[in-house]
C-alpha positions as CSV (number, residue, x, y, z in Angstrom):
1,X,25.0,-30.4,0.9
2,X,25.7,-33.8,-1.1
3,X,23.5,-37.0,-0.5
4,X,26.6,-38.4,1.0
5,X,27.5,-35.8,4.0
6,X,23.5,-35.8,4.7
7,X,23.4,-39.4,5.4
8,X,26.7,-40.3,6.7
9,X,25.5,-37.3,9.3
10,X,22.0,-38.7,9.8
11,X,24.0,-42.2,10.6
12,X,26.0,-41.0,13.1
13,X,23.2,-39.6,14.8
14,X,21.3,-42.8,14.6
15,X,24.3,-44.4,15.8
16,X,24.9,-41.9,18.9
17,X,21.0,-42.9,19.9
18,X,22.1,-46.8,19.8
19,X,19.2,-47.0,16.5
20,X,19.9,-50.3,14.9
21,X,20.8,-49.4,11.0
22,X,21.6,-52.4,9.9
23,X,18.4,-53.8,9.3
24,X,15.9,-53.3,6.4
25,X,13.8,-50.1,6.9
26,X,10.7,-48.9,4.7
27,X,11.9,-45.2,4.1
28,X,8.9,-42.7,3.2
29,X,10.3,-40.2,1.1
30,X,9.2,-36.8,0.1
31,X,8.5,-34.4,-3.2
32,X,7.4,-31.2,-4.3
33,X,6.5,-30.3,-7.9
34,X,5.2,-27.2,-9.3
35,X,2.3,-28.7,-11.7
36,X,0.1,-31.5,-11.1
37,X,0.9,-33.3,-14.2
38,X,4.8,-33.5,-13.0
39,X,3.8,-34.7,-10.0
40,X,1.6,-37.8,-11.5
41,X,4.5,-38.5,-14.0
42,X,7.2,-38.5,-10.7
43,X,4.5,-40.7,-9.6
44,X,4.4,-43.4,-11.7
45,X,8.1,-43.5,-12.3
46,X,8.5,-44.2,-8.3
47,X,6.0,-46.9,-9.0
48,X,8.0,-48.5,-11.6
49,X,10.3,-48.7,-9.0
50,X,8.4,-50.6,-7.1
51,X,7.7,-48.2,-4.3
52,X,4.1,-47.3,-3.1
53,X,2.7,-43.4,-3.3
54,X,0.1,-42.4,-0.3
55,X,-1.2,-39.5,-2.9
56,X,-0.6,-36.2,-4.7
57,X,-2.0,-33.0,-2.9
58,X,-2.0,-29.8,-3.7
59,X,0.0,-27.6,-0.9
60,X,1.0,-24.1,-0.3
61,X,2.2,-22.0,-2.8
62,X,0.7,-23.9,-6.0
63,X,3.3,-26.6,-5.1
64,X,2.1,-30.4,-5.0
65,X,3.5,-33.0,-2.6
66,X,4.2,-36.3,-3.5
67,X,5.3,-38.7,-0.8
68,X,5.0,-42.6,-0.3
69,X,7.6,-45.5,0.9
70,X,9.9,-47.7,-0.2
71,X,9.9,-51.6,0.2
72,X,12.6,-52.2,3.1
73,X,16.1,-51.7,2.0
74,X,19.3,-51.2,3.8
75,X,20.2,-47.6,5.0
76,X,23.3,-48.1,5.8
77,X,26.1,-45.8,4.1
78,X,26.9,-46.1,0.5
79,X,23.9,-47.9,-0.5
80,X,21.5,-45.5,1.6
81,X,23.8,-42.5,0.3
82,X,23.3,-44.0,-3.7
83,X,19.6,-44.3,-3.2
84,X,19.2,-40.5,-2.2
85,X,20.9,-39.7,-5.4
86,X,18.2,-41.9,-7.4
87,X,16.1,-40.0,-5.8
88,X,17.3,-36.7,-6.6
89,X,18.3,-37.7,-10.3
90,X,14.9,-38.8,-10.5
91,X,13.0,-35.2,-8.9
92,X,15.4,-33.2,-11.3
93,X,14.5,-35.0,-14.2
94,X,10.7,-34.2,-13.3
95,X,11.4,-30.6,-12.7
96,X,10.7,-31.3,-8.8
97,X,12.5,-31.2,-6.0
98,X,13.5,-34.3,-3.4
99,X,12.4,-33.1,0.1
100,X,14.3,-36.0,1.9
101,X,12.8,-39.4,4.0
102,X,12.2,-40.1,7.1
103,X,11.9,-43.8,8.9
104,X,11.4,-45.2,11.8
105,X,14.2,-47.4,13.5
106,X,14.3,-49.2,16.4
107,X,16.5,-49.2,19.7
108,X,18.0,-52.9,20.6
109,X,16.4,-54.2,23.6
């Protein structure tokens, strides 16, 4: 399924619960490598993006997670839909794959 169809899904079900998207939203993303030293160099390019990395660990399987979040940015359609593609551009070029993100958005009051 393409970045695009995934998140344009994802908003309409943010929408349907009345989440406000139009804000800026941290978005903690998620990897999985398959060697330790691809999942430090996936780290330090998502640093050089500017975004912060909780850690590397060792999971099932002899694949390593990398996750961390982003600064706040918008998540709303084609910029949240180009940013997933970054993201996956970025895990294929490391040999890894992008899990997805997950965020937390509020409800208006």
């Amino acid at each position: 399924m393409s970045s695009n169809s995934i998140v344009r899904k994802w908003l309409d079900i943010s929408e349907k619960f009345g989440s406000i998207t139009r804000e800026l939203h941290p978005v903690e993303f998620f990897f999985f490598s398959f060697s330790e030293n691809t999942s430090s160099d996936l780290s330090i390019d998502l640093h050089k993006l500017g975004y912060e990395v909780y850690g590397i660990r060792e999971s099932e399987n002899q694949r390593w997670s990398v996750t961390g979040v982003t600064p706040p940015m918008s998540v709303e359609g084609n910029h949240f839909t180009a940013w997933a593609d970054i993201m996956d551009a970025l895990a294929d070029s490391h040999k890894s794959l992008f899990d997805g993100w997950g965020m937390l958005i509020r409800k208006p009051e």
